[in-house]
VMD Tcl script that builds the backbone (N, CA, C; Angstrom):
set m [mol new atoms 195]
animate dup $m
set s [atomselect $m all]
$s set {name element resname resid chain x y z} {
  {N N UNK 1 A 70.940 -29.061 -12.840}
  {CA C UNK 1 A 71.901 -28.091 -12.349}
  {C C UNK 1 A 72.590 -28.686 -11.127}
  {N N UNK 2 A 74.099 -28.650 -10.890}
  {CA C UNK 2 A 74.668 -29.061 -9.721}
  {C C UNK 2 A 74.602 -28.033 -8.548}
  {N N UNK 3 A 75.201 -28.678 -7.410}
  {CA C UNK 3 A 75.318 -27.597 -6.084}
  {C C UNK 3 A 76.072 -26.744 -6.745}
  {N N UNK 4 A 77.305 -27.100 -7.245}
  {CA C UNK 4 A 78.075 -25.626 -7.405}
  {C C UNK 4 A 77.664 -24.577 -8.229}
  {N N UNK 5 A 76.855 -25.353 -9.389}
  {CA C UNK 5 A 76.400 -24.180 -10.067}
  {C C UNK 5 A 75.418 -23.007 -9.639}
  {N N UNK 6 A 74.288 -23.928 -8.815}
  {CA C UNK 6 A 73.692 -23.010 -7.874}
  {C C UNK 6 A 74.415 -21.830 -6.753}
  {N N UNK 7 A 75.355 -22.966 -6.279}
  {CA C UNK 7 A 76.266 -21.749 -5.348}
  {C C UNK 7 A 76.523 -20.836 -6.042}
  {N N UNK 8 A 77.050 -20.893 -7.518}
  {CA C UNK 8 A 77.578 -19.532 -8.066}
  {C C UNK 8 A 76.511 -18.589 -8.292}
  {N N UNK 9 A 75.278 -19.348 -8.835}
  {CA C UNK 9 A 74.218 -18.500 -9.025}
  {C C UNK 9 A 74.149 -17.995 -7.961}
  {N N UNK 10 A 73.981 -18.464 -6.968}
  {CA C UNK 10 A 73.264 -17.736 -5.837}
  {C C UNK 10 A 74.043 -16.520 -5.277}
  {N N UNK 11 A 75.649 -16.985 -5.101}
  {CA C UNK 11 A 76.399 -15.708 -5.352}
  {C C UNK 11 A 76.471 -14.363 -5.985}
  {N N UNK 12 A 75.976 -14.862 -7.269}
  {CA C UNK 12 A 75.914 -13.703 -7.957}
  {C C UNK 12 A 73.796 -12.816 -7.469}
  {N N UNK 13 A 73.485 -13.444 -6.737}
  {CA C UNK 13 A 72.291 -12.634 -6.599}
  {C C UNK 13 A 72.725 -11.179 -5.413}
  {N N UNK 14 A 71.955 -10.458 -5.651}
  {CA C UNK 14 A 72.285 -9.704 -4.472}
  {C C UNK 14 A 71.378 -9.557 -3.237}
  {N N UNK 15 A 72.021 -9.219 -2.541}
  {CA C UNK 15 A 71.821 -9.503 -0.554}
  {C C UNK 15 A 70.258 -9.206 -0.456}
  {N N UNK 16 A 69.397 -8.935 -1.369}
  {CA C UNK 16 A 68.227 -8.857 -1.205}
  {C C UNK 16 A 67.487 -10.260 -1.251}
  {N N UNK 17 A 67.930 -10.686 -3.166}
  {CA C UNK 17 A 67.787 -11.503 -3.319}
  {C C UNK 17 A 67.793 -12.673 -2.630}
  {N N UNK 18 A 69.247 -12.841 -2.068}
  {CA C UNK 18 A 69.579 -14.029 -1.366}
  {C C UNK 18 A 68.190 -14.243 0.074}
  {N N UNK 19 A 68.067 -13.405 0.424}
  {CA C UNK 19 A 66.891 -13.324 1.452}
  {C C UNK 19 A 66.339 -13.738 1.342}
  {N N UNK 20 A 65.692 -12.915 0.325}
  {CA C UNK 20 A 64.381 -13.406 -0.416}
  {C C UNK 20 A 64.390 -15.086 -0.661}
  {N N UNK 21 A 65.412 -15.900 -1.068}
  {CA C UNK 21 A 65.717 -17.254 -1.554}
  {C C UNK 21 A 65.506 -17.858 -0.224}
  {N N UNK 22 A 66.643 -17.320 0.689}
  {CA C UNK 22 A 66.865 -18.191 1.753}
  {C C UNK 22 A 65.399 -17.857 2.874}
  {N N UNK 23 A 64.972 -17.596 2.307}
  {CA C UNK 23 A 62.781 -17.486 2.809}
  {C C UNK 23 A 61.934 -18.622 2.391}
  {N N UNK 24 A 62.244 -18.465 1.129}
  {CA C UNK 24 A 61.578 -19.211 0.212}
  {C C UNK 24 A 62.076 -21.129 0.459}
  {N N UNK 25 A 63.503 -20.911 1.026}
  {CA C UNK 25 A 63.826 -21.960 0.916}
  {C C UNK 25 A 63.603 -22.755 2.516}
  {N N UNK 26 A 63.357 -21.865 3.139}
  {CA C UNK 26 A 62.884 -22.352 4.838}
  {C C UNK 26 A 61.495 -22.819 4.564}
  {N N UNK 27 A 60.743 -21.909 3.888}
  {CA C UNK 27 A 59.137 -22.145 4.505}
  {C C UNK 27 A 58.999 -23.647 3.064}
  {N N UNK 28 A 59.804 -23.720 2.283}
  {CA C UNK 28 A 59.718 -24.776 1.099}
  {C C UNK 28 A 60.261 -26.428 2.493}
  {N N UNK 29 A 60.951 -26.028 3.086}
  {CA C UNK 29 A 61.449 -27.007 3.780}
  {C C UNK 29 A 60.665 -27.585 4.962}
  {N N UNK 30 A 60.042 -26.688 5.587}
  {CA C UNK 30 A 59.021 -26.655 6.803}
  {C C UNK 30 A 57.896 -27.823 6.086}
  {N N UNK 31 A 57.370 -27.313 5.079}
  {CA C UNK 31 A 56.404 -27.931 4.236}
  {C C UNK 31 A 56.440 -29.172 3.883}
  {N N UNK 32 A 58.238 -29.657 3.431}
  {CA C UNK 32 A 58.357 -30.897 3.513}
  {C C UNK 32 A 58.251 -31.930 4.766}
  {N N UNK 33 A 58.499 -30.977 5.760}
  {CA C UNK 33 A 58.823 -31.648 7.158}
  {C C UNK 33 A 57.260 -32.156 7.929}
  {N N UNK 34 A 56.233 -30.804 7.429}
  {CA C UNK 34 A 54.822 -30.904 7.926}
  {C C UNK 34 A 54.483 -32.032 7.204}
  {N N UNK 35 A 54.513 -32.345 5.638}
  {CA C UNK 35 A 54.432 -33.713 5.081}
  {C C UNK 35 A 54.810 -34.701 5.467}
  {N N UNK 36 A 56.175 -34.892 5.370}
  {CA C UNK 36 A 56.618 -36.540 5.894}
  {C C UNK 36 A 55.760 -36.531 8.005}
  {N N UNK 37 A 55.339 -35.616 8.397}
  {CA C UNK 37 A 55.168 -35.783 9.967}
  {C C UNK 37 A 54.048 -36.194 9.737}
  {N N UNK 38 A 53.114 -35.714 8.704}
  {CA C UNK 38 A 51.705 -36.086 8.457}
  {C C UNK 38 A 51.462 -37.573 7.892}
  {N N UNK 39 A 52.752 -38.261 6.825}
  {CA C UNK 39 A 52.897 -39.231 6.118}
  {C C UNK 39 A 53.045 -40.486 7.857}
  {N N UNK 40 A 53.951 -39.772 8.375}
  {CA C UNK 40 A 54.559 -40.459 9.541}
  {C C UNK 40 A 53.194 -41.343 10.384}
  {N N UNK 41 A 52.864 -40.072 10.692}
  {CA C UNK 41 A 51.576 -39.991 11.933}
  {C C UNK 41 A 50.527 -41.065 10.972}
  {N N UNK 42 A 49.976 -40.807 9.603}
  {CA C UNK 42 A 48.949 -41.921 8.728}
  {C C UNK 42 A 49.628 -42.929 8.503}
  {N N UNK 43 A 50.615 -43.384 9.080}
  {CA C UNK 43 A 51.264 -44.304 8.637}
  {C C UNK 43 A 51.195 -45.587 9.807}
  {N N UNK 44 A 51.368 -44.406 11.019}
  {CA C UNK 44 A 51.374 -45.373 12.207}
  {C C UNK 44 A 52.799 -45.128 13.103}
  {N N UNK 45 A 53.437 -44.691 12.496}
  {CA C UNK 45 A 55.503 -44.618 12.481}
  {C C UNK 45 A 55.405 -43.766 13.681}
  {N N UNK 46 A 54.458 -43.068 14.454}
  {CA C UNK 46 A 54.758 -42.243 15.491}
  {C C UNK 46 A 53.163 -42.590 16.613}
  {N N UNK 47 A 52.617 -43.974 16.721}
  {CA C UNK 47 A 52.108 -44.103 17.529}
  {C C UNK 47 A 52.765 -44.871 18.881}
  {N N UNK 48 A 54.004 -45.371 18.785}
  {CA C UNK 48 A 54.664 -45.640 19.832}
  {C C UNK 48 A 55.336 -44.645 20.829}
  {N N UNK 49 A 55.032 -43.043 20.089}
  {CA C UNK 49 A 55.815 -41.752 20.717}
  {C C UNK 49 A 54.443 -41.442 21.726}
  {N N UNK 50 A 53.618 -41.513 20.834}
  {CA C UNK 50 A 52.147 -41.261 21.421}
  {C C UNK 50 A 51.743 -42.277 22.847}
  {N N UNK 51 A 52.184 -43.596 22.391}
  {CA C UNK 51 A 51.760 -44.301 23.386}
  {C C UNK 51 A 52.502 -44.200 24.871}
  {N N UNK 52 A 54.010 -44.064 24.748}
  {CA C UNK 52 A 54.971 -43.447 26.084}
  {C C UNK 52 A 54.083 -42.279 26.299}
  {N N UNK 53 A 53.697 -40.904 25.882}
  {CA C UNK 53 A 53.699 -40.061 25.943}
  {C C UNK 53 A 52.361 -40.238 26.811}
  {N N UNK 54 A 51.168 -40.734 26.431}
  {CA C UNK 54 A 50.440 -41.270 27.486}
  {C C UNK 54 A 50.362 -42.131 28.492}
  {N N UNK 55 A 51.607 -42.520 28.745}
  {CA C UNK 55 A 51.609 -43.343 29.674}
  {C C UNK 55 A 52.307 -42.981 30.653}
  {N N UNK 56 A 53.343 -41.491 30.415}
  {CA C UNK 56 A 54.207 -40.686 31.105}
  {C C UNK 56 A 53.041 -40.143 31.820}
  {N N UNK 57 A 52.311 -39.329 30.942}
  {CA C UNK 57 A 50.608 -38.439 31.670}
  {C C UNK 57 A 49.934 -39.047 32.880}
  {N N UNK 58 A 49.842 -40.390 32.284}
  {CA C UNK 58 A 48.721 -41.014 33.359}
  {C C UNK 58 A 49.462 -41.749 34.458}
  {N N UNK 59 A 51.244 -41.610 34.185}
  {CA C UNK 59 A 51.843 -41.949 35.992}
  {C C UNK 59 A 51.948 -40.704 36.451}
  {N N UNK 60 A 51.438 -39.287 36.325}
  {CA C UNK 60 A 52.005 -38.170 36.761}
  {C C UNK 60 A 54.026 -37.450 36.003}
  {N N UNK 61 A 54.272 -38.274 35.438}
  {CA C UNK 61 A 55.868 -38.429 34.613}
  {C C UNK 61 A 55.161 -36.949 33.055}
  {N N UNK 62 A 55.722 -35.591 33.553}
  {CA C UNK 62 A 55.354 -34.696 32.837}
  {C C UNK 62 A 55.619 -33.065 33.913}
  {N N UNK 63 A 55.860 -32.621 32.360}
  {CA C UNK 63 A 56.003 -31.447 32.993}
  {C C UNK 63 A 55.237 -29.941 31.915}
  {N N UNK 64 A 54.520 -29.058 32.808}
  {CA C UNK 64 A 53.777 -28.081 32.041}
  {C C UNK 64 A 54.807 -27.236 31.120}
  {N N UNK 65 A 54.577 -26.882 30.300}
  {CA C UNK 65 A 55.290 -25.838 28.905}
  {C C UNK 65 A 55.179 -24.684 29.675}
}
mol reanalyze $m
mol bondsrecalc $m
mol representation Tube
mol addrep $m
């Protein structure tokens, strides 16, 4: 199925529906994002974020949330 055809489908759903989709289609996306961060992190691809990030800590370079 193409984008447009979906667009039309999705058009034709009604304002409930579409909700309902555009729900389904956030927490479907989150899921991908928690994956590739998890793929990232076993991979190694985000221990250089880690390593600044401790090294900001231990000059005092940080600030509390």
């Amino acid at each position: 199925m193409s984008v447009k055809e979906l667009e039309g489908a999705i058009a034709d759903l009604s304002r409930a529906e579409q909700h309902e989709l555009a729900e389904w289609l956030d927490h479907h996306l989150e899921a991908q994002w928690d994956r590739q961060i998890a793929q990232d992190a076993a991979a190694g691809r985000l221990d250089g974020l880690l390593d600044e990030a401790r090294s900001d800590i231990a000059a005092g370079r940080r600030t509390r949330l």
